[in-house]
C-alpha positions as CSV (number, residue, x, y, z in Angstrom):
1,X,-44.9,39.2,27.8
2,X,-46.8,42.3,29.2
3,X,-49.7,41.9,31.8
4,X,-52.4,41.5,28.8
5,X,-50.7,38.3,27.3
6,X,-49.6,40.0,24.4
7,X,-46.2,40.8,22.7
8,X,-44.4,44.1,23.2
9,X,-42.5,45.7,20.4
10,X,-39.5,45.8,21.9
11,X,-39.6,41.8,22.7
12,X,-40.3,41.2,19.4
13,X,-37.3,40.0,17.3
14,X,-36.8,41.7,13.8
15,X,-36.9,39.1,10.7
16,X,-33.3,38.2,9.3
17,X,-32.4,36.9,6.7
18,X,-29.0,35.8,4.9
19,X,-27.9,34.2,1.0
20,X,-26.6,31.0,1.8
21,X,-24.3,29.2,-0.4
22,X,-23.8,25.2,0.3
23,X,-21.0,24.9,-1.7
24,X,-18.8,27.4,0.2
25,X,-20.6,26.6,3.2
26,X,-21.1,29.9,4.2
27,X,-23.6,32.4,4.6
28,X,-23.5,36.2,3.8
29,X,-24.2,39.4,6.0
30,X,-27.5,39.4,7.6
31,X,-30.2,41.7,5.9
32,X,-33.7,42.9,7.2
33,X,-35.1,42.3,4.1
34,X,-35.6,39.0,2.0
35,X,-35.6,41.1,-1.0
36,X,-32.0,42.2,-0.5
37,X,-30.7,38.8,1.0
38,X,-32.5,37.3,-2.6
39,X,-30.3,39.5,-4.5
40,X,-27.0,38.6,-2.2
41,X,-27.6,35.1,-3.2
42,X,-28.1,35.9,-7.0
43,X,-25.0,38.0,-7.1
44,X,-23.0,34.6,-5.5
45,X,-24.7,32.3,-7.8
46,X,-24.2,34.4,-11.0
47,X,-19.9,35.3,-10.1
48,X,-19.0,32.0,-8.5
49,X,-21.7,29.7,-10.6
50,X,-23.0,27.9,-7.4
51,X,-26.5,27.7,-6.2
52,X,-27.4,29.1,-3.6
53,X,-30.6,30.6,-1.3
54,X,-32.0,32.2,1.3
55,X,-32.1,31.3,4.9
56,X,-33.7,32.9,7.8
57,X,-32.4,33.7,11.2
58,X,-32.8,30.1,13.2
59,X,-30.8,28.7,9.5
60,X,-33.8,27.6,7.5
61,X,-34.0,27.3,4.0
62,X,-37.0,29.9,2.5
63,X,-38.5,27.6,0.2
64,X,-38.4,29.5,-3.1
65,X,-35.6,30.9,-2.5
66,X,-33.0,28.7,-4.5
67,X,-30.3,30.7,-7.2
68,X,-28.7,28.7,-9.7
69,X,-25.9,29.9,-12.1
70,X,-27.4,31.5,-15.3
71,X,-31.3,31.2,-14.4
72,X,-32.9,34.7,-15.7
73,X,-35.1,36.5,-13.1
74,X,-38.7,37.0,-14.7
């Protein structure tokens, strides 16, 4: 923290997020974008027809974010 109490840019950490599949137990690369980690996860889902989602950098599930097998994005 600076000497006004408030957050510097440079201590702030950058959002992170990964696709997650439980099944495999494993999660993908890390992206700075949900959008892109959303789209990782739908890839996974749609070639190895497991659900999976997203997860955020301390390993917690985005609620939303679950990609099952075959479900057609609106």
């Amino acid at each position: 923290m600076s000497t006004t109490g408030k957050e510097t840019p440079e201590q702030r950490w950058a959002p992170a997020y990964r696709a997650h599949c439980p099944t495999c137990r494993e999660s993908g690369r890390e992206f700075s974008s949900y959008g892109n980690a959303e789209e990782a996860a739908r890839g996974h889902a749609g070639k190895h027809t497991h659900t999976t989602y997203v997860v955020d950098q301390y390993g917690i599930r985005i609620i939303g974010s679950f990609q099952r097998p075959g479900e057609l994005q609106v």
